[in-house]
Backbone atoms as SQL, in Angstrom:
CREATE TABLE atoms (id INTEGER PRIMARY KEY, chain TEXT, resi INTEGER, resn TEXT, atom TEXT, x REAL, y REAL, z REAL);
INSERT INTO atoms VALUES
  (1, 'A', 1, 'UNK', 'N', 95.822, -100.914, 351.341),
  (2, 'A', 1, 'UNK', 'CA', 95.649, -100.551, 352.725),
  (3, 'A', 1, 'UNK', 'C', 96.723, -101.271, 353.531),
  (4, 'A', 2, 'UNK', 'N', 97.427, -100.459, 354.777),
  (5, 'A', 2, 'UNK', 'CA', 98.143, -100.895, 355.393),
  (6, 'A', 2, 'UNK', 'C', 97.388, -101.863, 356.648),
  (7, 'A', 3, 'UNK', 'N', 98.730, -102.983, 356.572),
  (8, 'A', 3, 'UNK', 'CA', 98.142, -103.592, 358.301),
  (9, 'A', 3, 'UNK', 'C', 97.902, -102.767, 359.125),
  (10, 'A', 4, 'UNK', 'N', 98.693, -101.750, 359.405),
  (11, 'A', 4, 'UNK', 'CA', 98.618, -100.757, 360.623),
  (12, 'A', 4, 'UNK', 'C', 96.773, -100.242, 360.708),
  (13, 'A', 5, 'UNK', 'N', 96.304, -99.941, 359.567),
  (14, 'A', 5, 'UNK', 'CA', 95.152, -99.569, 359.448),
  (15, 'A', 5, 'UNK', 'C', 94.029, -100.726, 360.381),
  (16, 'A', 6, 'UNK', 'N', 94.189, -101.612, 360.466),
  (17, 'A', 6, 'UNK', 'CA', 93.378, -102.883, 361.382),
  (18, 'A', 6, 'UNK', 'C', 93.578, -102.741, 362.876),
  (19, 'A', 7, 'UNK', 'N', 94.360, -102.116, 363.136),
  (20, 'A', 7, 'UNK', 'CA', 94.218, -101.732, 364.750),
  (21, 'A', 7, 'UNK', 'C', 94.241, -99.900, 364.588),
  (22, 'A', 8, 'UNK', 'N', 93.928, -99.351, 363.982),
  (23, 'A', 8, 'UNK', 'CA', 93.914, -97.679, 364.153),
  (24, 'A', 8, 'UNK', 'C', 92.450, -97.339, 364.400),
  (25, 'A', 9, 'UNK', 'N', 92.070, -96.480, 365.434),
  (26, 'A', 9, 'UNK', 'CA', 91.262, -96.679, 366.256),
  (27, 'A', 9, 'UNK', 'C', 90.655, -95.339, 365.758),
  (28, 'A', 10, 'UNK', 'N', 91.479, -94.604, 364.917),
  (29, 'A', 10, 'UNK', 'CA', 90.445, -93.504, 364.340),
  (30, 'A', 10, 'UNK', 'C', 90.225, -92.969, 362.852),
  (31, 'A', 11, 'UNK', 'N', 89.416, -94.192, 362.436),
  (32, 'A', 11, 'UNK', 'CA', 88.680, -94.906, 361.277),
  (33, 'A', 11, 'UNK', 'C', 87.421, -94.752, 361.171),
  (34, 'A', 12, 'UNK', 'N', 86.862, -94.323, 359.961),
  (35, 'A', 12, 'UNK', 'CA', 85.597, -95.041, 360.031),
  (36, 'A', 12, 'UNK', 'C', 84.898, -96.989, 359.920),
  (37, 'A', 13, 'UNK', 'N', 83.882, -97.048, 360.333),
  (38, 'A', 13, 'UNK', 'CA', 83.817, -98.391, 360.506),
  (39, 'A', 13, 'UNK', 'C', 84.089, -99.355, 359.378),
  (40, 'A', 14, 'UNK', 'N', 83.596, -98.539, 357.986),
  (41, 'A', 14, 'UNK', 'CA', 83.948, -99.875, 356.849),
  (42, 'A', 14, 'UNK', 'C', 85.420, -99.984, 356.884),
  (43, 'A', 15, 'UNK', 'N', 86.219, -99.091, 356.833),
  (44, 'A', 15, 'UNK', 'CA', 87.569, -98.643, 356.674),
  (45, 'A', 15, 'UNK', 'C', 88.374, -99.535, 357.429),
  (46, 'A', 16, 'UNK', 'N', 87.636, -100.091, 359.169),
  (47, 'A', 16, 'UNK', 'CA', 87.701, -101.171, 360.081),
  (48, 'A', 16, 'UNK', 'C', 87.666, -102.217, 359.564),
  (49, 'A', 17, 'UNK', 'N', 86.401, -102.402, 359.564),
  (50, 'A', 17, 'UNK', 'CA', 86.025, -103.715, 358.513),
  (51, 'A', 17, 'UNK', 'C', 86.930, -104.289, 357.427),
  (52, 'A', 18, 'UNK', 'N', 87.555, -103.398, 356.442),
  (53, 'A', 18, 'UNK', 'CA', 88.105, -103.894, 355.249),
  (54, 'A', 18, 'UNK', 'C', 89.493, -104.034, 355.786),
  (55, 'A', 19, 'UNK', 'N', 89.590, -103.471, 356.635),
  (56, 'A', 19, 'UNK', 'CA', 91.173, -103.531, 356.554),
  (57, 'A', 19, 'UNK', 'C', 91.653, -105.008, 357.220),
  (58, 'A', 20, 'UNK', 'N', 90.707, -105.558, 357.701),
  (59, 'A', 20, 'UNK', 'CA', 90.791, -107.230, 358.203),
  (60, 'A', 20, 'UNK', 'C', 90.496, -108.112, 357.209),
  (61, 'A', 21, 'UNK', 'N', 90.136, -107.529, 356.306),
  (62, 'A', 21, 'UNK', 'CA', 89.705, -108.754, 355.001),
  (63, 'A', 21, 'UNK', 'C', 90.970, -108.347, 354.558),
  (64, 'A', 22, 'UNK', 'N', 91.253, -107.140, 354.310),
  (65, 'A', 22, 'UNK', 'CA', 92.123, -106.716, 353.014),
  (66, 'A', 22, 'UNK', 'C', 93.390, -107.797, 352.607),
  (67, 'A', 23, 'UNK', 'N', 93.592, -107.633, 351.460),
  (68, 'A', 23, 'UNK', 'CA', 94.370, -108.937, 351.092),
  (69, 'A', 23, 'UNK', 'C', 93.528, -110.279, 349.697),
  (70, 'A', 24, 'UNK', 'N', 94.693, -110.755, 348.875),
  (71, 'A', 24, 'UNK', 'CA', 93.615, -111.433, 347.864),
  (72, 'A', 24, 'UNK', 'C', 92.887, -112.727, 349.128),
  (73, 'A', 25, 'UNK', 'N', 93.624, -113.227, 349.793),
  (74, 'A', 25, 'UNK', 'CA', 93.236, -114.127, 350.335),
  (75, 'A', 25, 'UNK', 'C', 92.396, -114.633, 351.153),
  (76, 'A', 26, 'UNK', 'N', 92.126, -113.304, 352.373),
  (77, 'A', 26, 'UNK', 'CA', 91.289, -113.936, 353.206),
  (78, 'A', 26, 'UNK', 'C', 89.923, -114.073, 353.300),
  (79, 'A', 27, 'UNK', 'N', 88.917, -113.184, 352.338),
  (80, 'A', 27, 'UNK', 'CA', 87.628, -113.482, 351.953),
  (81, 'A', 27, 'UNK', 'C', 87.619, -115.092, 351.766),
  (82, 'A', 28, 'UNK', 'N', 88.474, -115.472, 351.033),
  (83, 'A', 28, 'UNK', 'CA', 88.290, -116.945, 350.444),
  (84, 'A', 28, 'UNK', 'C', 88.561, -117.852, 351.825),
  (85, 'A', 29, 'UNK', 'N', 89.310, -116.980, 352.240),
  (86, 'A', 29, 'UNK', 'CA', 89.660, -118.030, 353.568),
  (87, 'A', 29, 'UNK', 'C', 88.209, -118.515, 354.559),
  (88, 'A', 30, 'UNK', 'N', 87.870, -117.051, 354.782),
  (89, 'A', 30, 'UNK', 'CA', 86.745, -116.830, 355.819),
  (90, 'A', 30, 'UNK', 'C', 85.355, -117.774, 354.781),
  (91, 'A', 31, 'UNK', 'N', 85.027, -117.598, 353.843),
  (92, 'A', 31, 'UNK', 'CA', 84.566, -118.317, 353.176),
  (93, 'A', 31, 'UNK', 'C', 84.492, -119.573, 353.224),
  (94, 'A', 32, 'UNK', 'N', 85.531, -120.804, 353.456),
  (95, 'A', 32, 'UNK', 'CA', 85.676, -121.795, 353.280),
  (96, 'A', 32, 'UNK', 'C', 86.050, -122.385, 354.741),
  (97, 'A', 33, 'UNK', 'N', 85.873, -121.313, 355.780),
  (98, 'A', 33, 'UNK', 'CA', 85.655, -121.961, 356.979),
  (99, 'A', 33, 'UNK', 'C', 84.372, -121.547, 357.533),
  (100, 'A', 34, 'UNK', 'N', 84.012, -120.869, 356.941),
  (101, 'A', 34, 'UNK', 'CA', 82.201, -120.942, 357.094),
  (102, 'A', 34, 'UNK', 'C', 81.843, -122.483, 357.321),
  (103, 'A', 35, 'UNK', 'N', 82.193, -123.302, 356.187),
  (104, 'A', 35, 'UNK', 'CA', 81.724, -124.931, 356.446),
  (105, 'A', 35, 'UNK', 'C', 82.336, -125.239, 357.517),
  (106, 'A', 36, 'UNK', 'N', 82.778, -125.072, 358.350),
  (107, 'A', 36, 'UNK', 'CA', 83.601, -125.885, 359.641),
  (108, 'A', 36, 'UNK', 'C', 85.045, -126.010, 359.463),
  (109, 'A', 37, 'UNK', 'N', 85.831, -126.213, 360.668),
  (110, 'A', 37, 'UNK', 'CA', 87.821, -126.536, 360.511),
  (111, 'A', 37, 'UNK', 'C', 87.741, -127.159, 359.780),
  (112, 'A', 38, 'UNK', 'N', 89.209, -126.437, 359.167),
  (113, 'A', 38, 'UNK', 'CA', 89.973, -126.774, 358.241),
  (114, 'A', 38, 'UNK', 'C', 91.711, -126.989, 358.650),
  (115, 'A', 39, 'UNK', 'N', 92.101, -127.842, 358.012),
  (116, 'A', 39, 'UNK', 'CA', 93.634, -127.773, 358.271),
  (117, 'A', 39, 'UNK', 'C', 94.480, -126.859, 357.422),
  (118, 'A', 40, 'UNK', 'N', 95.140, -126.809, 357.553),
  (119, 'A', 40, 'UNK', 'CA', 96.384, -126.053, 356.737),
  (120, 'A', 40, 'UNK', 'C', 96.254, -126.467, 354.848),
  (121, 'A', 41, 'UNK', 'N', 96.556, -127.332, 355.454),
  (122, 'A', 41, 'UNK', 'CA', 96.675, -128.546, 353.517),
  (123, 'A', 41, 'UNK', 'C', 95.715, -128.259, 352.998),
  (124, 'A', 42, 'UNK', 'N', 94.363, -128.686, 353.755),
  (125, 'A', 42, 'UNK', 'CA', 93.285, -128.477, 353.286),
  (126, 'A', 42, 'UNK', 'C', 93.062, -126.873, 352.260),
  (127, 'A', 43, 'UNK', 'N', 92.924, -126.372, 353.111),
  (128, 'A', 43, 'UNK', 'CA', 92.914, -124.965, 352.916),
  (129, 'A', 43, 'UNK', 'C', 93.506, -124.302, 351.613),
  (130, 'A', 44, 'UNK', 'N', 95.119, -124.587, 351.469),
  (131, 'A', 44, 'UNK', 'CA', 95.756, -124.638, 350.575),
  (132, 'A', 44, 'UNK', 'C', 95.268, -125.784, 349.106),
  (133, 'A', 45, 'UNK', 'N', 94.851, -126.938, 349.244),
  (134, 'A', 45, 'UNK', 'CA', 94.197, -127.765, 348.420),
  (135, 'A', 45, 'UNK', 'C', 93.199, -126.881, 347.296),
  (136, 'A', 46, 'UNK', 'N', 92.587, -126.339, 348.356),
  (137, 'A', 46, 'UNK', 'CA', 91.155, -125.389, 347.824),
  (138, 'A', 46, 'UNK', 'C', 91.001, -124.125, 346.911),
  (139, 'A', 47, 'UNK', 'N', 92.595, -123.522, 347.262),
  (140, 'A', 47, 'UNK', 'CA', 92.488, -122.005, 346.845),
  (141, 'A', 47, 'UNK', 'C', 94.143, -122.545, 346.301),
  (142, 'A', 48, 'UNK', 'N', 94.200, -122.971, 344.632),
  (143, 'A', 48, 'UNK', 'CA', 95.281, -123.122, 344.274),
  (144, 'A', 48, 'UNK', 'C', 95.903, -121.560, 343.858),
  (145, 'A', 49, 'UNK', 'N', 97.616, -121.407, 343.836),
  (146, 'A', 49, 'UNK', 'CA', 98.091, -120.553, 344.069),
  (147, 'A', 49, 'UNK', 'C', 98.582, -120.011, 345.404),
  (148, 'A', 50, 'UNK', 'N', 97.942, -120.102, 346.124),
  (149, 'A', 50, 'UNK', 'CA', 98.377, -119.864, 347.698),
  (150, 'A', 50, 'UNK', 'C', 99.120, -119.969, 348.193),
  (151, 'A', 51, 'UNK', 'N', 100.393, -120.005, 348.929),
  (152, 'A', 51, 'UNK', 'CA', 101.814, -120.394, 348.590),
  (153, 'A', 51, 'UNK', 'C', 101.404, -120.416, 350.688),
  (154, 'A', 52, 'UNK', 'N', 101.879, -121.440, 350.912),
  (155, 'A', 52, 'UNK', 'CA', 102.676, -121.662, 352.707),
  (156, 'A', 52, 'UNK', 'C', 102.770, -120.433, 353.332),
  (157, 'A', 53, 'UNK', 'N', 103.973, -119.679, 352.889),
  (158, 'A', 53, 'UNK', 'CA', 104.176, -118.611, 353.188),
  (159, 'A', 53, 'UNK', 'C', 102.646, -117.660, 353.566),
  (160, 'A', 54, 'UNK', 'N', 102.202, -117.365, 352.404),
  (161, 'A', 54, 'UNK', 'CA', 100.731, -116.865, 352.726),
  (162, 'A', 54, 'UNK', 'C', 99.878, -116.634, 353.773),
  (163, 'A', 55, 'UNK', 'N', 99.536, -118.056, 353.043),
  (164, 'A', 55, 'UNK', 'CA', 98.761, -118.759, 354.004),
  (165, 'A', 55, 'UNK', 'C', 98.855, -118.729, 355.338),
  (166, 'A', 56, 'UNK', 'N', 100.113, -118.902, 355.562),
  (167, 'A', 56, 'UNK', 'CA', 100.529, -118.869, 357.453),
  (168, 'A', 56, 'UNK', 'C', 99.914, -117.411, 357.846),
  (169, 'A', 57, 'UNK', 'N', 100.566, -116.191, 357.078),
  (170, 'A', 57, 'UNK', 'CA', 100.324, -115.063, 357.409),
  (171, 'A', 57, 'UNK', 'C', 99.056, -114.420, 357.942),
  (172, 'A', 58, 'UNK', 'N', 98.445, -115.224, 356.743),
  (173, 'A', 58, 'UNK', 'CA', 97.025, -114.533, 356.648),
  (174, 'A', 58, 'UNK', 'C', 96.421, -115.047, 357.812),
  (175, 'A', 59, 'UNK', 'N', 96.123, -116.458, 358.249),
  (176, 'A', 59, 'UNK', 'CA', 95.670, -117.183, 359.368),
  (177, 'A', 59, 'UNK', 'C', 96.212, -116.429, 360.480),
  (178, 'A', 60, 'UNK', 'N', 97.434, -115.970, 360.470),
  (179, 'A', 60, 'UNK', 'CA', 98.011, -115.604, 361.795),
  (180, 'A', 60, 'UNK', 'C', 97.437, -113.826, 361.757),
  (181, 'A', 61, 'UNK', 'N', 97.032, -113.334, 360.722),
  (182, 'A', 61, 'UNK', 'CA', 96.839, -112.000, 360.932),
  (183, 'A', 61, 'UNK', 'C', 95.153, -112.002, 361.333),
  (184, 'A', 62, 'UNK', 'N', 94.161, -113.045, 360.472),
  (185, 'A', 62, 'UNK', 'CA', 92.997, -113.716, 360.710),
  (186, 'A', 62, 'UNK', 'C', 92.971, -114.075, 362.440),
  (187, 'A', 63, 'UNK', 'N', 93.668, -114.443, 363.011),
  (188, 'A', 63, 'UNK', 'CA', 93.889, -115.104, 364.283),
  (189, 'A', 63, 'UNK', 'C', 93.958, -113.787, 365.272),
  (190, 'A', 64, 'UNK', 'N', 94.867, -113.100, 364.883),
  (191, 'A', 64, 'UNK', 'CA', 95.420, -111.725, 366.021),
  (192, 'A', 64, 'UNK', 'C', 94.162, -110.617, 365.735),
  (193, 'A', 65, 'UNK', 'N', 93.562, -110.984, 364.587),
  (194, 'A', 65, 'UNK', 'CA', 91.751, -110.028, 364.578),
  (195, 'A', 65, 'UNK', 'C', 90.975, -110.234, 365.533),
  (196, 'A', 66, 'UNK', 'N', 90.740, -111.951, 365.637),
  (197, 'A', 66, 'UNK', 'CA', 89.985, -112.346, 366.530),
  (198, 'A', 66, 'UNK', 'C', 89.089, -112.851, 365.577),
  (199, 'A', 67, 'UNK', 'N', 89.435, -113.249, 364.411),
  (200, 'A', 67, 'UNK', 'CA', 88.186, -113.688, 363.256),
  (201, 'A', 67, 'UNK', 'C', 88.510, -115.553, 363.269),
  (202, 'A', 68, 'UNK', 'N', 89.592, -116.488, 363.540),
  (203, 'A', 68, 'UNK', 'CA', 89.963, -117.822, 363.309),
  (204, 'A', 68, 'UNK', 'C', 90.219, -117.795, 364.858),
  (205, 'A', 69, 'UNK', 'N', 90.403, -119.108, 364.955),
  (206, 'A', 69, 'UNK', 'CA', 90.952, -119.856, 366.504),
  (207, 'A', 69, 'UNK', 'C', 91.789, -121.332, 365.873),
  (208, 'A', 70, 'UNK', 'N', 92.967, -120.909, 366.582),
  (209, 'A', 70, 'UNK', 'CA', 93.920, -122.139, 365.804),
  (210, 'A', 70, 'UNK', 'C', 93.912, -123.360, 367.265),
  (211, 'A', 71, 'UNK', 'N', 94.016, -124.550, 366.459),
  (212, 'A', 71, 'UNK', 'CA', 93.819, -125.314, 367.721),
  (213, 'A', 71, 'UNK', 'C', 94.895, -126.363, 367.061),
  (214, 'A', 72, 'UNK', 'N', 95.608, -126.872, 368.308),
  (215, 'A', 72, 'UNK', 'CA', 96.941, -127.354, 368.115),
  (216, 'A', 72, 'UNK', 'C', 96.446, -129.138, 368.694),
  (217, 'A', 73, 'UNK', 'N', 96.234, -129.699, 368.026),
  (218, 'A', 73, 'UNK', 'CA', 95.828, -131.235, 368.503),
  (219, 'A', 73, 'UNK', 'C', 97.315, -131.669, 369.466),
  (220, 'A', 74, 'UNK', 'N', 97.417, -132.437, 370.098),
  (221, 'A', 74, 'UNK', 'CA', 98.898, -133.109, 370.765),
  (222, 'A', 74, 'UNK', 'C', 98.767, -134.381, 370.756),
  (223, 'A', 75, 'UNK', 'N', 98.797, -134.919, 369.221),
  (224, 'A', 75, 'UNK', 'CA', 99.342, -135.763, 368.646),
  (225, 'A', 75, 'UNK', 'C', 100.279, -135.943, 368.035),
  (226, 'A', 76, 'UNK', 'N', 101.368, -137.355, 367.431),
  (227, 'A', 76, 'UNK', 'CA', 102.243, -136.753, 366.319),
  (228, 'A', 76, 'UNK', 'C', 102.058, -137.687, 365.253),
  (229, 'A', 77, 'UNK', 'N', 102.099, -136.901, 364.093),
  (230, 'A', 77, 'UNK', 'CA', 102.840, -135.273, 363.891),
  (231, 'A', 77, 'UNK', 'C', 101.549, -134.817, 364.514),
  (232, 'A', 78, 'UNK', 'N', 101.804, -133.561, 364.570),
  (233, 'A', 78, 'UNK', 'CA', 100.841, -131.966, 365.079),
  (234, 'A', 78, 'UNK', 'C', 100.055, -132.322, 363.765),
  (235, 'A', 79, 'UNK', 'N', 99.005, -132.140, 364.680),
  (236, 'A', 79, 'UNK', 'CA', 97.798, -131.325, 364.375),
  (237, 'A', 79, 'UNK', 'C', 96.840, -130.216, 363.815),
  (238, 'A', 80, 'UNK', 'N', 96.737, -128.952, 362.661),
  (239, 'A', 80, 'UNK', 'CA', 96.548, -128.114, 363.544),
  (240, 'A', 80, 'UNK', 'C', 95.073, -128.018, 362.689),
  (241, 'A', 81, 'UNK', 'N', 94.372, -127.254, 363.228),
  (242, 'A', 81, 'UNK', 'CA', 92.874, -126.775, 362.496),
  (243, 'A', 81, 'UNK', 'C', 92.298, -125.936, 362.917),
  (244, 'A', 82, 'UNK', 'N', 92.360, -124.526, 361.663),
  (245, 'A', 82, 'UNK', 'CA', 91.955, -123.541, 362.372),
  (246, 'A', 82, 'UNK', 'C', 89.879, -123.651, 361.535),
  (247, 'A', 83, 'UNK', 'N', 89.628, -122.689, 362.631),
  (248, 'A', 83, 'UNK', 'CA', 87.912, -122.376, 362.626),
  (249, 'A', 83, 'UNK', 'C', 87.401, -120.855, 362.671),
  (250, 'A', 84, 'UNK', 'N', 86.401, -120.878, 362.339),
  (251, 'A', 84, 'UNK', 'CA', 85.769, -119.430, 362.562),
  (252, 'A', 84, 'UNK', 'C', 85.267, -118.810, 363.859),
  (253, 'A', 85, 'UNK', 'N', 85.673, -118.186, 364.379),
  (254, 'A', 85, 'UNK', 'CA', 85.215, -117.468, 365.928),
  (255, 'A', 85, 'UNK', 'C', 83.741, -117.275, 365.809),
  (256, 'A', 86, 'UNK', 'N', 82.782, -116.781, 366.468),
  (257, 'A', 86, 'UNK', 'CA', 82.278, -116.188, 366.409),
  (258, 'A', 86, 'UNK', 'C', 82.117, -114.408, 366.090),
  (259, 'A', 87, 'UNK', 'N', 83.261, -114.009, 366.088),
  (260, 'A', 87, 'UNK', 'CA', 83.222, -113.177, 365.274),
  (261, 'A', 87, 'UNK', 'C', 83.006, -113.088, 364.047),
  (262, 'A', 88, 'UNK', 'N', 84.149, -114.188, 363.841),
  (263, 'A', 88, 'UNK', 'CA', 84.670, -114.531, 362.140),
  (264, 'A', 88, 'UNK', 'C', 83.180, -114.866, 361.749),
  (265, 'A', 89, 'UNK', 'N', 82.224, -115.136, 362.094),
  (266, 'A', 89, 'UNK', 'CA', 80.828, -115.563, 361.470),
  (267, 'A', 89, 'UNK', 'C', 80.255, -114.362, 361.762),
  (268, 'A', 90, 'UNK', 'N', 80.319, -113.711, 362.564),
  (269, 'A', 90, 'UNK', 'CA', 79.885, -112.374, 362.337),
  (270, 'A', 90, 'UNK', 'C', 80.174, -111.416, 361.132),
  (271, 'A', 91, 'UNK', 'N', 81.271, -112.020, 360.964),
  (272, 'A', 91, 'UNK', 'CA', 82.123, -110.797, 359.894),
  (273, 'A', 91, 'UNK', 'C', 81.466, -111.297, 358.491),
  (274, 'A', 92, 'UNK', 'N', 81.839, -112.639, 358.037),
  (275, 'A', 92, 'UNK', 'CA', 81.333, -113.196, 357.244),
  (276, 'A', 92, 'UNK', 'C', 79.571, -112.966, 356.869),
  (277, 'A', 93, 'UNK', 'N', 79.030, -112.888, 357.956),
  (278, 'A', 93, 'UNK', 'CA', 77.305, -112.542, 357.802),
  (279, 'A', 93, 'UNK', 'C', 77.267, -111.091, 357.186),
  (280, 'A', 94, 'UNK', 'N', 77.951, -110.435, 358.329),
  (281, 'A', 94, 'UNK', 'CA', 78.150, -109.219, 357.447),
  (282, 'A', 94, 'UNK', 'C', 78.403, -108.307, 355.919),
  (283, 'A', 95, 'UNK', 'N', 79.803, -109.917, 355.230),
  (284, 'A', 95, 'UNK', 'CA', 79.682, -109.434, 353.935),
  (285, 'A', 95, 'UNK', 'C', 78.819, -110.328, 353.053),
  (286, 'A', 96, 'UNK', 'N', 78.005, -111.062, 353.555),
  (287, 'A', 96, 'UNK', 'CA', 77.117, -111.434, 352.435),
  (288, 'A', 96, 'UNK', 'C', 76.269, -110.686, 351.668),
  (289, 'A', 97, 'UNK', 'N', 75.746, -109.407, 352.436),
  (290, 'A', 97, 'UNK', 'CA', 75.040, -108.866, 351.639),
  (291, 'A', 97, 'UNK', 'C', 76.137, -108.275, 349.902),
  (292, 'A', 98, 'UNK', 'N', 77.360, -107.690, 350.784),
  (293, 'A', 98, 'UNK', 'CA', 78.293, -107.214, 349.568),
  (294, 'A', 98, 'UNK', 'C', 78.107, -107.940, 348.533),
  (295, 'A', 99, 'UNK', 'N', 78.058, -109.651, 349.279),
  (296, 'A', 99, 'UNK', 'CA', 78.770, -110.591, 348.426),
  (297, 'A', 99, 'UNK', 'C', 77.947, -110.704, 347.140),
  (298, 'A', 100, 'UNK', 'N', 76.201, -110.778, 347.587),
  (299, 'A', 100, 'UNK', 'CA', 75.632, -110.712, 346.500),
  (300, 'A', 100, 'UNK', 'C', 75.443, -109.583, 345.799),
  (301, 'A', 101, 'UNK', 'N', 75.586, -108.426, 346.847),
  (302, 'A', 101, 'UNK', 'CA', 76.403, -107.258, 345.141),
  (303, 'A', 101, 'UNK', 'C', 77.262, -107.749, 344.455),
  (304, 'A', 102, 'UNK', 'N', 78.137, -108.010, 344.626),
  (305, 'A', 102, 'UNK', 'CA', 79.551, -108.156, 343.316),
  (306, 'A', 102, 'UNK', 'C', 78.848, -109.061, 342.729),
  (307, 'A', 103, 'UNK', 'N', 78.094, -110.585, 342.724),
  (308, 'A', 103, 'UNK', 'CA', 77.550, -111.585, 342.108),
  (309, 'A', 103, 'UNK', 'C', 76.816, -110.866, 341.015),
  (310, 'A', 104, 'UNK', 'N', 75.824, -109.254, 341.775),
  (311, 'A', 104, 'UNK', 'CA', 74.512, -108.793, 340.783),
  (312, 'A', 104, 'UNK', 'C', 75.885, -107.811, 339.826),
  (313, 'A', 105, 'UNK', 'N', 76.717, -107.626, 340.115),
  (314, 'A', 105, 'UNK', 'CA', 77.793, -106.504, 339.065),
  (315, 'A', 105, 'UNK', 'C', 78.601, -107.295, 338.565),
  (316, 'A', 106, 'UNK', 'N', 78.455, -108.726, 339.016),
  (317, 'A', 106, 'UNK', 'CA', 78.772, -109.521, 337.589),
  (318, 'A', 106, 'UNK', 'C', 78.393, -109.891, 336.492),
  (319, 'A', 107, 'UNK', 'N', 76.994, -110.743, 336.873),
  (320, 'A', 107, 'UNK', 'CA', 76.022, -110.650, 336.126),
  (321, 'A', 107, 'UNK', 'C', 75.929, -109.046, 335.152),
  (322, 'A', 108, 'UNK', 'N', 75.623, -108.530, 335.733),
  (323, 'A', 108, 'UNK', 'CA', 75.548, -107.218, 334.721),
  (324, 'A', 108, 'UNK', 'C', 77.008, -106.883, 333.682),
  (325, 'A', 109, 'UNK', 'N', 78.305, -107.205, 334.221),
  (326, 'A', 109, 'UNK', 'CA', 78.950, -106.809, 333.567),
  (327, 'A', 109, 'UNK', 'C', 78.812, -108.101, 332.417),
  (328, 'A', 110, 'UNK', 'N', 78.932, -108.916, 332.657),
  (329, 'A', 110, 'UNK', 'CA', 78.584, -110.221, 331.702),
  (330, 'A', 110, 'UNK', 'C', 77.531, -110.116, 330.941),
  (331, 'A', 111, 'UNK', 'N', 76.438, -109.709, 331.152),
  (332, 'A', 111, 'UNK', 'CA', 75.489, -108.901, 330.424),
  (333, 'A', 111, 'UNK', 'C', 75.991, -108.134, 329.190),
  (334, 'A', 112, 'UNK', 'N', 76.674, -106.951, 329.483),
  (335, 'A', 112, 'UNK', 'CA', 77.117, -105.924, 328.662),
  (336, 'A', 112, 'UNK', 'C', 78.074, -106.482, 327.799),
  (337, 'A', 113, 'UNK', 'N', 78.916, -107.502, 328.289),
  (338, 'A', 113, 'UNK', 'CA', 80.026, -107.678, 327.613),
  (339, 'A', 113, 'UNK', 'C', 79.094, -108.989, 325.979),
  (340, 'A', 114, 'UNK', 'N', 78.196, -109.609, 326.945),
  (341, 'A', 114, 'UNK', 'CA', 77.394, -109.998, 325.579),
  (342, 'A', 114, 'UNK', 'C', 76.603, -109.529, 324.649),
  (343, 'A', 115, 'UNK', 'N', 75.745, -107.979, 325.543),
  (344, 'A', 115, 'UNK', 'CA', 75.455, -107.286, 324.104),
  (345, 'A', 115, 'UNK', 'C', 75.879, -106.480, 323.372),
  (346, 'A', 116, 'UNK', 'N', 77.386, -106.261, 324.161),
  (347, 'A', 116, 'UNK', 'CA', 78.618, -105.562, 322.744),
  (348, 'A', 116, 'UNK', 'C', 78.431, -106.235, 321.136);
């Protein structure tokens, strides 16, 4: 799915929905700011593989949704720690139910693959 698809206004609603997650990264993201701000490092610490580059993106595409709020401390060095909006906890509530689908179609596939 294209970025363009996250602001196209004539979608159906999941089609809305996914196209703001879409990406390997930001479920995990939105996920792990469920617990409260996080910094950059942090973040990256958590979800090895993730490369800077990424990461920036995704936060900044997370950010222009309206799902994170980046907050710039004015200390030095900078600061920064982004959080979940209230949206972003909206969104997140939202895919829990999914979430424990894929958990129950794991289980099952793990199932099958043991009574092969």
């Amino acid at each position: 799915m294209t970025r363009s698809r996250a602001q196209d206004l004539n979608v159906c609603g999941v089609t809305a929905a996914i196209a703001v997650v879409d990406g390997k990264w930001k479920t995990a993201l939105l996920w792990l700011l469920e617990s409260g701000p996080h910094r950059p490092g942090e973040l990256r610490r958590r979800l090895p593989g993730l490369s800077e580059k990424v990461l920036t993106q995704a936060l900044r595409e997370m950010e222009t949704d309206g799902l994170v709020h980046r907050e710039v401390h004015d200390v030095l060095p900078l600061k920064t720690e982004y959080s979940l909006t209230g949206f972003g906890r909206d969104l997140s509530e939202a895919l829990a139910p999914l979430s424990e689908w894929g958990h129950h179609r794991l289980q099952r596939l793990a199932e099958a693959t043991t009574a092969s």
